[in-house]
C-alpha positions in Angstrom: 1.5 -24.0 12.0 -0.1 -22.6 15.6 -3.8 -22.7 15.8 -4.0 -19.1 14.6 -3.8 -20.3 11.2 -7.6 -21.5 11.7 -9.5 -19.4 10.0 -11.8 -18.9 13.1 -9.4 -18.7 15.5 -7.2 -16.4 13.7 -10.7 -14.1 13.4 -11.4 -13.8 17.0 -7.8 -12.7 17.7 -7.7 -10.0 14.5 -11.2 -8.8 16.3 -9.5 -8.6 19.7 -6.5 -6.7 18.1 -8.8 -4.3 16.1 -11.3 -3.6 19.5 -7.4 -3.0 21.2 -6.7 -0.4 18.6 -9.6 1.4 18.7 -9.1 1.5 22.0 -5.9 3.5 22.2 -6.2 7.1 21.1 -3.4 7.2 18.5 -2.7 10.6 17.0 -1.0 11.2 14.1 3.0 11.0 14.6 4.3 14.3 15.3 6.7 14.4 12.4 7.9 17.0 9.8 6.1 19.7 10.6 7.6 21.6 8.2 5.0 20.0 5.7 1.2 21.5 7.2 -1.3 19.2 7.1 -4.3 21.4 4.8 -6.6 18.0 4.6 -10.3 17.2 3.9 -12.5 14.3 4.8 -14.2 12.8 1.8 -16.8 9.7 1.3 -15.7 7.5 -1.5 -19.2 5.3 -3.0 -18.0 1.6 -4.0 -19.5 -2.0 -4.7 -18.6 -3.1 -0.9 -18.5 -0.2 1.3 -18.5 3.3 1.4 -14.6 4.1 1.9 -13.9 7.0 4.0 -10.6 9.1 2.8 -8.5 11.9 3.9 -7.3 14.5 1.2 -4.3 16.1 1.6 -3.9 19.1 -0.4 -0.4 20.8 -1.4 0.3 24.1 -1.1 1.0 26.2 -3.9 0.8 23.5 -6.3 -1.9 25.8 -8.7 -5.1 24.6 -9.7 -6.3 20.2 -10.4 -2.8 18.9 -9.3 -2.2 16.0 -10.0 -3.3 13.0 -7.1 -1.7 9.7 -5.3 -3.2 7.5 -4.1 -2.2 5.9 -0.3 -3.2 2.6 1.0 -2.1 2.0 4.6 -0.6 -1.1 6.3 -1.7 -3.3 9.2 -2.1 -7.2 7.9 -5.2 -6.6 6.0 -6.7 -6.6 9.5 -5.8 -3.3 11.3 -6.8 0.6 10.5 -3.9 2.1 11.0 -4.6 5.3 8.3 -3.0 7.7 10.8 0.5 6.2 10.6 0.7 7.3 7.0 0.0 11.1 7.7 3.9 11.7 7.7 4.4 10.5 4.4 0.7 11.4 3.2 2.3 14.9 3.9 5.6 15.1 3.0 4.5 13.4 -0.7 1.7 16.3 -0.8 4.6 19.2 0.4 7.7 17.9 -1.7 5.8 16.4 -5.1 3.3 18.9 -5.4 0.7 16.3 -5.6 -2.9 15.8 -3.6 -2.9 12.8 -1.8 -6.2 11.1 -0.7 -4.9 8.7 1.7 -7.8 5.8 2.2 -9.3 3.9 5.0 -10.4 0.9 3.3 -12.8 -2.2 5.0 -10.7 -4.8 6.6 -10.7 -8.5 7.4 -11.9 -10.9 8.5 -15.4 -8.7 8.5 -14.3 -8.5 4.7 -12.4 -11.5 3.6 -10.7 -11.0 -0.1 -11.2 -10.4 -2.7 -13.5 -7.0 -0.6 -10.3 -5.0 -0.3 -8.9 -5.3 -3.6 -12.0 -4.8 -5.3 -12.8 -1.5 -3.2 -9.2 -0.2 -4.0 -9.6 -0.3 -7.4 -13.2 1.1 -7.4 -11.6 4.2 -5.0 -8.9 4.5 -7.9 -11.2 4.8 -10.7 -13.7 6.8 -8.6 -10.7 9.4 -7.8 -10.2 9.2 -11.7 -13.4 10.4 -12.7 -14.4 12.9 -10.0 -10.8 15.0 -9.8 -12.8 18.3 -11.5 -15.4 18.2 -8.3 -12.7 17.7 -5.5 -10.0 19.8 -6.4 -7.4 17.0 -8.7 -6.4 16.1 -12.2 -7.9 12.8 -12.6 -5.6 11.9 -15.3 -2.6 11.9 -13.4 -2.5 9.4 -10.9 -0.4 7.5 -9.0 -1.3 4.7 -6.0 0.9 3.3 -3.2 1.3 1.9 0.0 2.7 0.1 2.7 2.9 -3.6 3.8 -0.4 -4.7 3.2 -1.0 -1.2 1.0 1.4 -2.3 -0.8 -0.8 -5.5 -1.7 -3.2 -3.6 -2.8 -1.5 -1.0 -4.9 -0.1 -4.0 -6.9 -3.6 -5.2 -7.1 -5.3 -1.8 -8.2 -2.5 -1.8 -10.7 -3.0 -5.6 -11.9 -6.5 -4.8 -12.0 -6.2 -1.3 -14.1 -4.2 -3.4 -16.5 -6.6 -6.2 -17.0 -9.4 -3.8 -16.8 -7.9 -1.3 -19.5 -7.7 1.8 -17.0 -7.6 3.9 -15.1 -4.0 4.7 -16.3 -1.9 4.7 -13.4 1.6 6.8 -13.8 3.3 4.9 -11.3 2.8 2.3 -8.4 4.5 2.5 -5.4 5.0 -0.7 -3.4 6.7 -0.3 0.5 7.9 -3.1 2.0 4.9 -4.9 0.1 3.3 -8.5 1.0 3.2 -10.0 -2.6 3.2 -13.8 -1.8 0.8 -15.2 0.4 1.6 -18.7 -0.5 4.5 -18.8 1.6 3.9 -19.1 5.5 6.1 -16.6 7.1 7.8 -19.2 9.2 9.4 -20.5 5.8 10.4 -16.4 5.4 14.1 -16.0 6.7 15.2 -12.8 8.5 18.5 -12.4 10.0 17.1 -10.8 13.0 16.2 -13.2 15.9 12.8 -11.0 16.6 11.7 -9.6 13.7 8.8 -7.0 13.2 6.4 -9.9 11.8 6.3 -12.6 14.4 4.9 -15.9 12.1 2.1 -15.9 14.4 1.2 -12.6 13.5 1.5 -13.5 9.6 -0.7 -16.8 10.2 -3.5 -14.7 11.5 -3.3 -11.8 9.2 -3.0 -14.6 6.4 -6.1 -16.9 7.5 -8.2 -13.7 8.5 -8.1 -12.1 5.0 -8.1 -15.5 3.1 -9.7 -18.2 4.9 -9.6 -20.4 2.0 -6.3 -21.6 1.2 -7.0 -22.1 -2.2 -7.2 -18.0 -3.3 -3.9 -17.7 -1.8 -2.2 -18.2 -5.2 -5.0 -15.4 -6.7 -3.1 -13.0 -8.9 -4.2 -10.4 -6.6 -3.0 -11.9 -3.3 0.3 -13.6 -4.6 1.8 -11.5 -7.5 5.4 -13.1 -6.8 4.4 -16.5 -6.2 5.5 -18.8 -8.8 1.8 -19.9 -9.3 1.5 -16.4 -11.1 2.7 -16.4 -14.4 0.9 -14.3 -16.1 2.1 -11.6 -19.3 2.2 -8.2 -16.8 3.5 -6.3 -19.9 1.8 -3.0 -19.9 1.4 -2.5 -16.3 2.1 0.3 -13.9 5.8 1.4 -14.0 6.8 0.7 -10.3 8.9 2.0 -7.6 9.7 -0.4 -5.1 11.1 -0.3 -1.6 12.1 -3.2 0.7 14.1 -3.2 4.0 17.5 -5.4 4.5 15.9 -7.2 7.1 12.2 -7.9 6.9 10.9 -11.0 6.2 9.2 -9.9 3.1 12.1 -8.4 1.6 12.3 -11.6 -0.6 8.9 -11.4 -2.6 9.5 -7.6 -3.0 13.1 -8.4 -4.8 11.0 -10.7 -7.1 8.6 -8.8 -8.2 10.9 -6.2 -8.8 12.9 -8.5 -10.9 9.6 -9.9 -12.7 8.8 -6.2 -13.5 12.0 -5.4 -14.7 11.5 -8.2 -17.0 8.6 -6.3 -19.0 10.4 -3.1 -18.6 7.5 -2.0 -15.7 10.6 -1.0 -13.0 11.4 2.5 -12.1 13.6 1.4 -9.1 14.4 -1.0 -6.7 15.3 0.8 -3.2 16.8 -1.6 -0.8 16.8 0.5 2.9 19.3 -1.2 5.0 19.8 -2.4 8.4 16.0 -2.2 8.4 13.0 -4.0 9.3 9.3 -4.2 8.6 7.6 -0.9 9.4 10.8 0.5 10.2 9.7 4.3 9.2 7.2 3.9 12.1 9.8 3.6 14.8 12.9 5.3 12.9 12.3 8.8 11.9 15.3 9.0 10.3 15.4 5.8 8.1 11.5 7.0 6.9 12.6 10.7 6.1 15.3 9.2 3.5 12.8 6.8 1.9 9.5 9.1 1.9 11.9 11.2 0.2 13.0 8.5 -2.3 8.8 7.9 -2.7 8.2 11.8 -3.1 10.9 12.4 -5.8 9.6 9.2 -7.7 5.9 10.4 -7.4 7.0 13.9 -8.6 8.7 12.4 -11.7 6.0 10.3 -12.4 2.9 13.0 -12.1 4.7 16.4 -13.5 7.0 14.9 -16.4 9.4 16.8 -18.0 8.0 19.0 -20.8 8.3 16.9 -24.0 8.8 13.5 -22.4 
């Protein structure tokens, strides 16, 4: 282990990486403009924070569509909510869905269990309010990406134990499920992968300081520590790429779903690595494609099914 897996260490170099991306003036990626981005700013009240979200709204979709959910990645530790407008729009254009895509508080100014508690309070919020904003409340759907993807497993662990919202689907990208595991001891057959353990040993010991919740259902869903009964949960689509480090925990947890008859799909994209879609137009058109046909599915359902 480096000394950025001290907890205060590992704070003062997320902080320096945060003040470093605010910093930078980083526009949305100029992708797909076939898909217009018709979006609103809206103020989410929770428990921890106010959560500030952007709301994308289809076009010709008729009135109250349904609504998904986006949580973006960046280690638990970064705001990076503008790298998801691509796929915040092509999900809106192709599956005729809203898509409130939310910039939620970060570490280590809010260690866990902050995020995963203002998730799920944004989730149930967006359930009870769709009538005022312009959704159908009763038809949601959550995802995201890397750390997103955390935390769309969590709202969904969380909706089960909590009896609601009903979710129609969770959709976990390239998702950190196990933080019990350095990411040293998380093989990739790339000699420079996309998450450097350094980089995991910060993100890991700014959002959970205390060793001991790392094995929290809500951190660590494919750890072995969690053994819980997930029956009844969120059917899930989930994606992983070939080569990233975290490909492993994501083929568990799809495997542990599958067990309780939760999995919609495992989508393996290949000859890729972590936050590929960010550097690979390509490889993210097929895969936001895979994401919007699965959302689609999931939110208008076949008449009669």
């Amino acid at each position: 282990m480096s000394v950025l897996s001290r907890p205060a260490v590992a704070a003062l170099a997320a902080k320096a990486m945060q003040r470093a991306v605010r910093s930078r003036h980083r526009p949305p990626l100029d992708r797909f403009p076939d898909f217009p981005d018709d979006t609103a700013e809206l103020t989410v009240p929770t428990s921890v924070a106010p959560a500030r979200a952007v709301l994308y709204r289809p076009a010709d979709a008729g009135p109250n569509p349904p609504l998904h959910v986006n949580f973006h990645g960046g280690g638990f530790v970064l705001g990076l909510t503008e790298l998801d407008d691509p796929l915040c729009r092509l999900i809106a254009g192709t599956a005729g869905v809203a898509v409130l895509n939310v910039d939620y508080v970060l570490a280590p100014q809010h260690p866990f269990p902050a995020a995963p508690r203002q998730v799920a309070e944004v989730t149930r919020w967006a359930a009870e309010h769709g009538a005022r904003h312009g959704w159908d409340g009763s038809r949601l759907s959550v995802g995201g990406q890397s750390a997103g993807g955390s935390l769309a497993a969590a709202v969904a662990r969380q909706a089960l134990e909590q009896d609601g919202p009903p979710l129609a689907l969770q959709v976990l990208h390239y998702p950190a499920l196990d933080l019990t595991t350095p990411v040293r001891d998380k093989p990739s057959p790339l000699a420079r992968p996309t998450l450097r353990p350094w980089m995991g040993e910060m993100f890991n010991a700014s959002y959970a300081p205390d060793r001991a919740v790392r094995a929290d259902r809500l951190l660590s869903p494919a750890a072995p520590t969690d053994t819980a009964d997930l029956t009844g949960i969120a059917p899930a689509l989930i994606v992983t790429a070939e080569f990233d480090n975290l490909a492993r925990e994501g083929e568990r947890y799809a495997e542990r779903l599958r067990g309780v008859g939760a999995l919609v799909r495992h989508h393996v994209v290949a000859e890729a690595d972590h936050g590929y879609d960010v550097d690979d137009a390509d490889k993210a058109l097929e895969s936001y494609r895979v994401i919007a046909h699965h959302v689609r599915r999931a939110l208008h359902p076949p008449q009669g099914s």
